[in-house]
Residue frames as qw, qx, qy, qz and C-alpha x, y, z in Angstrom:
[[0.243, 0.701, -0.659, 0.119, -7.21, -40.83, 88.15],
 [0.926, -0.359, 0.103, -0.063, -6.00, -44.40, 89.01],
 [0.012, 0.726, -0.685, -0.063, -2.92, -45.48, 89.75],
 [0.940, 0.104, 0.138, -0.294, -1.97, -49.01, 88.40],
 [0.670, -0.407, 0.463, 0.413, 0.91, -51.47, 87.26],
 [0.169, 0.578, -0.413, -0.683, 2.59, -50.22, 84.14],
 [0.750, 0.327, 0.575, -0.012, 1.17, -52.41, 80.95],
 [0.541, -0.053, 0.376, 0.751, 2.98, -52.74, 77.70],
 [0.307, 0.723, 0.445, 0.431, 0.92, -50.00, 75.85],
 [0.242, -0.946, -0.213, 0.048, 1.92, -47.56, 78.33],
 [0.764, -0.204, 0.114, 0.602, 5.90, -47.53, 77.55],
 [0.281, 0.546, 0.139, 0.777, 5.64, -44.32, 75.19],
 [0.247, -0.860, -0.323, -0.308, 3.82, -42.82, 77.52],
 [0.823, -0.554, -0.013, 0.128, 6.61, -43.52, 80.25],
 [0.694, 0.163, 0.148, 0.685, 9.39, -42.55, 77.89],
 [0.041, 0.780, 0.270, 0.563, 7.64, -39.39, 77.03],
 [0.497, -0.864, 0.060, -0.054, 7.50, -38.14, 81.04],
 [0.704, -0.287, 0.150, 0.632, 11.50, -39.54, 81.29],
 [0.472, 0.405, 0.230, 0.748, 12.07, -37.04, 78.21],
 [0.199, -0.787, -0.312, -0.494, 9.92, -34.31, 79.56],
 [0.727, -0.641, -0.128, -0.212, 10.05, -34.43, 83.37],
 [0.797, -0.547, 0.100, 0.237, 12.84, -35.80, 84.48],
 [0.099, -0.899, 0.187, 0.382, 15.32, -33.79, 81.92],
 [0.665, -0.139, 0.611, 0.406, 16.79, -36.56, 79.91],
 [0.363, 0.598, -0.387, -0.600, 17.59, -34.53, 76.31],
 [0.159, 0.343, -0.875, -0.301, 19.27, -37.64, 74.51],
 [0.768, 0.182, 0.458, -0.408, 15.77, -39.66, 74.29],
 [0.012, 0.430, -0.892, -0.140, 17.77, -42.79, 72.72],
 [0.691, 0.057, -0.627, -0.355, 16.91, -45.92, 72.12],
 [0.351, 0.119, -0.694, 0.617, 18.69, -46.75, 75.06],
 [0.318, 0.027, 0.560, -0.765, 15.93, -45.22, 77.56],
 [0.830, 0.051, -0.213, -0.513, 12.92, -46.82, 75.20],
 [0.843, -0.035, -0.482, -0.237, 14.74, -50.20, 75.77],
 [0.150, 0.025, -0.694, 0.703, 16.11, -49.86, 79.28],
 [0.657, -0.004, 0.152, -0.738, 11.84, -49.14, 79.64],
 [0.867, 0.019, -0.369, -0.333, 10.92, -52.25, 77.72],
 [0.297, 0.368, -0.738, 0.480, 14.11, -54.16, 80.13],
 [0.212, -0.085, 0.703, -0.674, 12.74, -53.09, 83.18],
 [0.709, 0.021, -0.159, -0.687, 9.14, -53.73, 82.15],
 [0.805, 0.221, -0.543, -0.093, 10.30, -57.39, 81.50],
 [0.331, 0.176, -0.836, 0.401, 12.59, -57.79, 84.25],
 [0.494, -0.472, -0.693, -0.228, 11.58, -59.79, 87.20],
 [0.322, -0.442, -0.473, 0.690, 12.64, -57.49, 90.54],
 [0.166, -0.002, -0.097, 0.981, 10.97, -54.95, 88.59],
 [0.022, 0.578, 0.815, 0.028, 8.10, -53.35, 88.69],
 [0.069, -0.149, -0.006, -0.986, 6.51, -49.46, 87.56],
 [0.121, 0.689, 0.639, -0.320, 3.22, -48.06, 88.75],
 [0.169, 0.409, 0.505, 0.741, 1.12, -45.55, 86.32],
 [0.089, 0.473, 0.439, -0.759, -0.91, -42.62, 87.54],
 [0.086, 0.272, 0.568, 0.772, -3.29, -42.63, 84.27],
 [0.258, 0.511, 0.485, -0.661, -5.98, -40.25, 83.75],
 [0.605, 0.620, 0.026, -0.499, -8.45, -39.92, 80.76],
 [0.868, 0.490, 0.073, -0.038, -6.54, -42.79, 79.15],
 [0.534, 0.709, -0.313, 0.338, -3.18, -40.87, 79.53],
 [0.804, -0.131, -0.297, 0.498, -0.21, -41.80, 81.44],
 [0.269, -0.924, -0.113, -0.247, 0.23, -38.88, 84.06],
 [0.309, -0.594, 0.709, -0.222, 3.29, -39.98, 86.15],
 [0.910, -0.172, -0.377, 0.036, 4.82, -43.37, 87.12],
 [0.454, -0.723, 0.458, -0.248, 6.77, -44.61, 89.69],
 [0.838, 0.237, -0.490, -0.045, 9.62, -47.39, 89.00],
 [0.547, -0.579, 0.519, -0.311, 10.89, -49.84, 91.82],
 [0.801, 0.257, -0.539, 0.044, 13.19, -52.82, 92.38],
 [0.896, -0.427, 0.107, -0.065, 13.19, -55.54, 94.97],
 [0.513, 0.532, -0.590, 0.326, 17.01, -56.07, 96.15],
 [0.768, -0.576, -0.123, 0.252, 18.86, -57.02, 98.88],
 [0.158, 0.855, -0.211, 0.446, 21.87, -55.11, 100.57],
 [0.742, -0.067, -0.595, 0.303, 24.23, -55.85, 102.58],
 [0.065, 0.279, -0.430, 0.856, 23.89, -52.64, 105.31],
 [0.610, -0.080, 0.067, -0.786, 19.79, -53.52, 105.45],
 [0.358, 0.054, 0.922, -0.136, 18.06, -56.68, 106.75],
 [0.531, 0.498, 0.684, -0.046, 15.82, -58.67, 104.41],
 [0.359, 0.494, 0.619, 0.493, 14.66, -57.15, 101.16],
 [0.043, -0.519, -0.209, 0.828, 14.53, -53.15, 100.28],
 [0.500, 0.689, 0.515, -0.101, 12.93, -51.60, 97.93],
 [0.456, -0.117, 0.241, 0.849, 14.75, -49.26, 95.24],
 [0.462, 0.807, 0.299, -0.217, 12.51, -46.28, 93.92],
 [0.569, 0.079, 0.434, 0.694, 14.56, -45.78, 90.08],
 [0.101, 0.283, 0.480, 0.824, 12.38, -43.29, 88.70],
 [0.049, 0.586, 0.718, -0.372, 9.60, -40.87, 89.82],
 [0.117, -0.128, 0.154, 0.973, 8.01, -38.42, 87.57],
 [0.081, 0.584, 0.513, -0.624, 4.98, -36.35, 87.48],
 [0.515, 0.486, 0.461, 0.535, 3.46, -34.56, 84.75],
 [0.162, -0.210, -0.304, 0.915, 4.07, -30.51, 85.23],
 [0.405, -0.326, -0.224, -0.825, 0.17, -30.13, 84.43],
 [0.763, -0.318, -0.525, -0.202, -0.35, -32.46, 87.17],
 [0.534, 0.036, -0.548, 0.643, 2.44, -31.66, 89.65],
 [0.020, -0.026, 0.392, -0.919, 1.30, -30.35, 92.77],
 [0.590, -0.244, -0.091, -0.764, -2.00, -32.15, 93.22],
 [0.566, -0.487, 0.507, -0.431, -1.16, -35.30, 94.89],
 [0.911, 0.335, -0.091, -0.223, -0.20, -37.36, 92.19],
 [0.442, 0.382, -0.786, 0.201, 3.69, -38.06, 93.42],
 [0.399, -0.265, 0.685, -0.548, 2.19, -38.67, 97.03],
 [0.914, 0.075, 0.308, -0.253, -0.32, -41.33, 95.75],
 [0.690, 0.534, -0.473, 0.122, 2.42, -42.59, 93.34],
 [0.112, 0.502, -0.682, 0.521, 4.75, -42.70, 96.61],
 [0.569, -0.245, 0.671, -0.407, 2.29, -44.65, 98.89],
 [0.917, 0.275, -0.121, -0.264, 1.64, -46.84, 96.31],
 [0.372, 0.728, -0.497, 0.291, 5.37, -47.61, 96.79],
 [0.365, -0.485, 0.392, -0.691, 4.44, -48.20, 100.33],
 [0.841, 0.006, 0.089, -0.534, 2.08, -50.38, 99.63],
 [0.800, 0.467, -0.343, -0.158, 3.85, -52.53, 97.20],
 [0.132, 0.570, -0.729, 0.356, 6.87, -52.65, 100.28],
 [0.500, -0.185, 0.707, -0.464, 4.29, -54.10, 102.66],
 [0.889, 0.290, -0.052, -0.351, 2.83, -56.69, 100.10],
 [0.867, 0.225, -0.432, 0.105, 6.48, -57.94, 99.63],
 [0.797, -0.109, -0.310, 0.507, 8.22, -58.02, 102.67],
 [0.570, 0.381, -0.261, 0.680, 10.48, -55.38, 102.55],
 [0.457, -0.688, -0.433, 0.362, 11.90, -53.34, 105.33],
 [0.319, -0.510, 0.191, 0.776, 13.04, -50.43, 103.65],
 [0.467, 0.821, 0.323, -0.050, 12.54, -47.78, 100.74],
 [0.498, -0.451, 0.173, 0.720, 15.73, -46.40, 99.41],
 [0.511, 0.781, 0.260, 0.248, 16.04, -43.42, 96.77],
 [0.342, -0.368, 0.078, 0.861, 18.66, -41.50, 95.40],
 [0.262, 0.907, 0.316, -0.094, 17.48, -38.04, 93.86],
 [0.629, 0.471, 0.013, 0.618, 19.76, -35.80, 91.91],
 [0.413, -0.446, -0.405, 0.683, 21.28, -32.77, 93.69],
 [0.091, 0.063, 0.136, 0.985, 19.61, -30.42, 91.96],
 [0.376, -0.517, -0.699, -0.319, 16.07, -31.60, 92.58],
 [0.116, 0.316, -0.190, 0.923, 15.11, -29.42, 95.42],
 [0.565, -0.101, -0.193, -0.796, 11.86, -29.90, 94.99],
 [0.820, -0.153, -0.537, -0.121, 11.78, -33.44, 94.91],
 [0.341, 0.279, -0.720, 0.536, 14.49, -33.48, 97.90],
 [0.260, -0.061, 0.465, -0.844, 11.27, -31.55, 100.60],
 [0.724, -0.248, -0.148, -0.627, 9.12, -33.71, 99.05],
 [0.732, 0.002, -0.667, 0.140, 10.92, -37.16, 100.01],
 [0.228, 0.080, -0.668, 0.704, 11.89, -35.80, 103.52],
 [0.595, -0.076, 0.164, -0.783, 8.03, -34.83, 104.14],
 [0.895, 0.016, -0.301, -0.328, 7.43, -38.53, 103.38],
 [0.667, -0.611, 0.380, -0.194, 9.98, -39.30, 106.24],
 [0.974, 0.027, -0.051, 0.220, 12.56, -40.32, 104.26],
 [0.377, -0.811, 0.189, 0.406, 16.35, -39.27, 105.84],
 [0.404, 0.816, -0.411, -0.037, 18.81, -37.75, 103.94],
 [0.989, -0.069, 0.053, 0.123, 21.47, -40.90, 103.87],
 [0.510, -0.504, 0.401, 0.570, 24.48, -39.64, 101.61],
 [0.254, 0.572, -0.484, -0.611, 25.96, -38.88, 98.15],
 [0.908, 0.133, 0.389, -0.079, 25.10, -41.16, 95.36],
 [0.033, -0.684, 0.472, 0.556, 28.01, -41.51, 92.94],
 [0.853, 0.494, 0.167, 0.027, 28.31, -43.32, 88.77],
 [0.152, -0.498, 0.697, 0.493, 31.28, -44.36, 86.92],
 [0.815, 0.473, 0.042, -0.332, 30.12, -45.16, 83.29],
 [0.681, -0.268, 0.599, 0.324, 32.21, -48.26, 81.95],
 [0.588, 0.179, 0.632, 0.472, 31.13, -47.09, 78.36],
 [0.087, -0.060, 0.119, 0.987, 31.03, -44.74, 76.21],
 [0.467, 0.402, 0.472, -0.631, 27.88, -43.25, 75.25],
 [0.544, 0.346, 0.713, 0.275, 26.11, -45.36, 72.32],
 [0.236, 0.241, -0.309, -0.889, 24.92, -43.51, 68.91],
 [0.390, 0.377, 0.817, -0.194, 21.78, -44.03, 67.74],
 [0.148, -0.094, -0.641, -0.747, 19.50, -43.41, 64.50],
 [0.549, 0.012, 0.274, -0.789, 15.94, -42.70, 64.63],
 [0.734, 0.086, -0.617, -0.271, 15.34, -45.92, 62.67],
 [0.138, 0.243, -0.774, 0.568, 16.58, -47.58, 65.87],
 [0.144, 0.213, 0.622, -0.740, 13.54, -46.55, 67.97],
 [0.740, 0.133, -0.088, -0.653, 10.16, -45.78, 65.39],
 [0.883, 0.143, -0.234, -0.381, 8.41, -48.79, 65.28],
 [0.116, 0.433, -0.847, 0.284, 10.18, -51.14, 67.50],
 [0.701, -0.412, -0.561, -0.156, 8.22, -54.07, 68.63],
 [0.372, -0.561, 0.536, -0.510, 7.37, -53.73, 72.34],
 [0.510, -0.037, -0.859, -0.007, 7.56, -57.65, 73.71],
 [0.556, -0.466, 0.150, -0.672, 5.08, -57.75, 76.77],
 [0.307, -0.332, 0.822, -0.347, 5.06, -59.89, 79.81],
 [0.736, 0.384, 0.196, -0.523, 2.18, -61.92, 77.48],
 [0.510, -0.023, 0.745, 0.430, 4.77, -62.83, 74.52],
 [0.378, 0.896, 0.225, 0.065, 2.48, -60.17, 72.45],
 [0.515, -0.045, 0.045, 0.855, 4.43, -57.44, 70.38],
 [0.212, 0.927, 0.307, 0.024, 2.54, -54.20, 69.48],
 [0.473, 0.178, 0.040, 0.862, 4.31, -51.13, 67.75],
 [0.303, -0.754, -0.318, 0.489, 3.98, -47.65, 69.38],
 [0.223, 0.911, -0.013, 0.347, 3.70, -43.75, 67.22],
 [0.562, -0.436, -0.011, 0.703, 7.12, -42.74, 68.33],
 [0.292, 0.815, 0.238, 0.441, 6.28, -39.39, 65.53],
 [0.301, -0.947, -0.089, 0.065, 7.17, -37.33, 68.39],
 [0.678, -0.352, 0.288, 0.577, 10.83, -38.41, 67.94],
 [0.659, 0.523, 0.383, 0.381, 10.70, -36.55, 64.59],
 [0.317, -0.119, -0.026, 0.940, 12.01, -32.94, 65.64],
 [0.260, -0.583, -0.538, -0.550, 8.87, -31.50, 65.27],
 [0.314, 0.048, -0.810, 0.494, 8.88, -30.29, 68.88],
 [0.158, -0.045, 0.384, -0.909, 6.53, -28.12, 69.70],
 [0.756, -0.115, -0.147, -0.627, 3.02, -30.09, 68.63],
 [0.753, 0.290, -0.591, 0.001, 4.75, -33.15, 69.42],
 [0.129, 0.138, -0.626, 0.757, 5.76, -32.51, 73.16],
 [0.536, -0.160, 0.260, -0.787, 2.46, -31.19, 74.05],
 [0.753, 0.186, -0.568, -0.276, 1.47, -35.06, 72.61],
 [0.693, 0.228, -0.661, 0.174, 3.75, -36.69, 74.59],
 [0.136, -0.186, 0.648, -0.726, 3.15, -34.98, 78.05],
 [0.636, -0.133, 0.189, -0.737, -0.12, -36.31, 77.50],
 [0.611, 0.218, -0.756, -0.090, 0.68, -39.55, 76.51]]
């Protein structure tokens, strides 16, 4: 298992754990190109936890500033784990990698917000000595898009290169059960 920066070929793989893992039903277009977004943008930046080829977990993070915290902090957006992998030490190396990535730029701070049903995740962040802060709250300014599977098969991915490559999105096809087991492994 290595853990590495995210590279375009790995974006299904990264959708796949958002659909899977982290509970999102409505796997949109929207999350495939809010992946390809961040990928591109420059304060961001995912780590991969691949084994045997397959994307296991990542970990997404953006470099900000704030106006309660000195200098530069880190944001963790997204942590998820596959649940054949959870519980072996694959969010903790995912999480110092985080660490790592704070002391390389600067920052003086790690901030995450976790949902309030995570539980799990909540004992694992506070074992990694981060403090419970406050509530995080969202007002959506729009409604929620529709979307067509045409939308999302075969979308060019655009890479930090100026390459495109297109990506089996089959799994999107309702087909769930051979098609999931695919995609956790992605």
């Amino acid at each position: 298992m290595i853990i590495r920066e995210m590279e375009a070929r790995d974006v299904m793989g990264v959708v796949g754990l958002i659909r899977n893992e982290l509970g999102y039903d409505d796997i949109s277009s929207d999350v495939y190109d809010r992946v390809i977004r961040i990928y591109n943008a420059e304060n961001y930046v995912t780590f991969i936890a691949e084994d045997a080829g397959s994307v296991i977990g990542f970990v997404g993070v953006m470099r900000g500033l704030a106006f309660e915290l000195d200098g530069e902090y880190i944001r963790v957006i997204a942590l998820a784990v596959s649940r054949a992998y959870q519980s072996h030490g694959i969010g903790s190396k995912l999480e110092a990698r985080v660490e790592q990535y704070a002391a390389e730029t600067g920052a003086n701070s790690i901030v995450i917000s976790s949902g309030l049903n995570r539980n799990r995740a909540h004992v694992f962040y506070c074992n990694k000595g981060y403090e419970k802060k406050g509530y995080s709250f969202i007002k959506r300014m729009q409604p929620d898009k529709k979307f067509s599977y045409e939308d999302v098969i075969y979308t060019p991915i655009p890479s930090r290169l100026g390459r495109t490559d297109n990506y089996d999105t089959s799994w999107l096809d309702g087909d769930d059960d051979e098609d999931d087991e695919a995609s956790a492994n992605d």
